[in-house]
N, C-alpha and C positions, 0 to 999 in steps of 0.2 A: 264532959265530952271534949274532944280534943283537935275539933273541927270544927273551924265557921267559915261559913260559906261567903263570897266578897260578890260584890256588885248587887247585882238581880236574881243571882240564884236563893234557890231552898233546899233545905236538907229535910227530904218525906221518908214516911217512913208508912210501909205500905200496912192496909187494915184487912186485918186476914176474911175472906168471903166465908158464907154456911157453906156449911158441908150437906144440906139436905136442901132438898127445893121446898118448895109451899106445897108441894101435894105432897111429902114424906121419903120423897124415893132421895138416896143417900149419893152424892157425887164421886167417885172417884178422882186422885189425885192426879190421874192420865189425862183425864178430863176436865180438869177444872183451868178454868182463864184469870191470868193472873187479875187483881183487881186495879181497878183505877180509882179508889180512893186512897185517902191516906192522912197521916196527922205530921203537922209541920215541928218538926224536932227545934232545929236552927232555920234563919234567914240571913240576908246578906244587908247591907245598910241602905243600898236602893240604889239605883242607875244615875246619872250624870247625865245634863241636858250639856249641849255644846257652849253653853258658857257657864260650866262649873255648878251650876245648881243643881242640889241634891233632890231629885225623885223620889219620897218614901215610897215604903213598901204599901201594898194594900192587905197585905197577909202578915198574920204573924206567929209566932212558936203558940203550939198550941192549938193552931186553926184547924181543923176536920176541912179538906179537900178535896175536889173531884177533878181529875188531869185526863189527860190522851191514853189509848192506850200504850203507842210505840213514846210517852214522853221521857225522858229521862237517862242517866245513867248508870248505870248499876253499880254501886261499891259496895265494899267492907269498910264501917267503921268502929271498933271495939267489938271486935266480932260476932258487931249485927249487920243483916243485908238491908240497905237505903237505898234511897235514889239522889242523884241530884241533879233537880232540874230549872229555867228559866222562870222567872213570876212568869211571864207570858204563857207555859205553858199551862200552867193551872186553866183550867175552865169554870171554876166557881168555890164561894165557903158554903159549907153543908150548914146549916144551924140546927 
């Protein structure tokens, strides 16, 4: 990959939802919500306290994610659609 992401950001990379609900009925594409999970491709190396000390990360490539729905911002990277958003915005790891 040919991007990493600096500071506190993550590069997510969104996990497609079912297409059918639990009682069977089949979702349309019109109709479905983009999802707010997702799996962490790249990270950044962590934020800076104001006297130079490194913050790590609490996530890392690899992680299973649960974020906002409005978090993030939409790129093309090797023409796949990612996001890239803040560690703060994540809301938790999936295990």
């Amino acid at each position: 990959m040919a991007f990493k992401p600096l500071h506190d950001r993550v590069l997510v990379r969104r996990v497609e939802s079912d297409e059918k609900t639990a009682g069977g009925l089949i979702i349309p594409d019109s109709a479905k919500e983009k999802p707010a999970e997702g799996e962490i491709v790249a990270c950044g190396e962590g934020a800076r306290k104001d006297s130079g000390e490194l913050i790590a990360m609490a996530v890392s490539a690899g992680d299973k994610v649960l974020f906002g729905k409005w978090s993030g911002t939409e790129v093309t990277v090797d023409g796949e659609e990612l996001l890239i958003m803040k560690e703060s915005d994540i809301l938790g790891i999936i295990s």
